[in-house]
N, C-alpha and C positions, 0 to 999 in steps of 0.2 A: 413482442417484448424482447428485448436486449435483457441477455445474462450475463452473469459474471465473468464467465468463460469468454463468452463473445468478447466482452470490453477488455478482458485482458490479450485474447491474440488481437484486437484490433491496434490496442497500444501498440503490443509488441512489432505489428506487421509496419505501423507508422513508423517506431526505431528502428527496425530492421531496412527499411527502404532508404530511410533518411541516412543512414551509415553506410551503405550501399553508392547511392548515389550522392550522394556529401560529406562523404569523410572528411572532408577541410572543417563543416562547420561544427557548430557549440550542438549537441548533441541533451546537452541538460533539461532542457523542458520532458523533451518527448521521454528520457528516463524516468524522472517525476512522476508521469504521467503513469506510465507501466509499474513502479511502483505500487502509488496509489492505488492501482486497480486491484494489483496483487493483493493488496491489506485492505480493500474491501472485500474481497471476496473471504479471506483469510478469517477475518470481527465478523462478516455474515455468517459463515459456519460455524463458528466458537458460538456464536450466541444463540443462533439459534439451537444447540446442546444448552445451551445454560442457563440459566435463571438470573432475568433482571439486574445490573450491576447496582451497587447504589452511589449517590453523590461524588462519594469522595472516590470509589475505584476510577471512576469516570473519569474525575480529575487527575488520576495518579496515569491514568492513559493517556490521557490526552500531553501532559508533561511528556513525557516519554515521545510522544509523537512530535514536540515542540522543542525536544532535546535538550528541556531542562531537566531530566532524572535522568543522570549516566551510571544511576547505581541497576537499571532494570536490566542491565546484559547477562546474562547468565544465572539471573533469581528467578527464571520460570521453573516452574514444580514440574 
């Protein structure tokens, strides 16, 4: 079974290699990618501490995630 950990140094070994040996090229995807993985791993911890979100927090994440809530920078408790 692939962990979290796992999929996040494998991202990271991808960008690292790919910046290593291509620094000319677009480097965007494989970022994305290491991202992503970082902020699953990140929602997998938080939630598994937490209790069930309902409808609308999901929605107000997922905004956030889709860059349409620029007010979420700095309103974390």
């Amino acid at each position: 079974m692939v962990t979290q950990h796992t999929s996040i140094a494998a991202a990271g070994g991808r960008l690292a290699m790919a910046r290593r040996y291509h620094p000319d090229q677009d480097h965007l995807v494989l970022e994305q990618e290491l991202a992503a993985a970082k902020m699953r791993y990140a929602v997998a911890k938080i939630m598994a501490e937490s209790p069930a979100l309902t409808t609308e927090q999901v929605a107000s994440v997922v905004a956030v995630l889709q860059h349409q809530d620029h007010t979420a920078v700095g309103d974390a408790a």
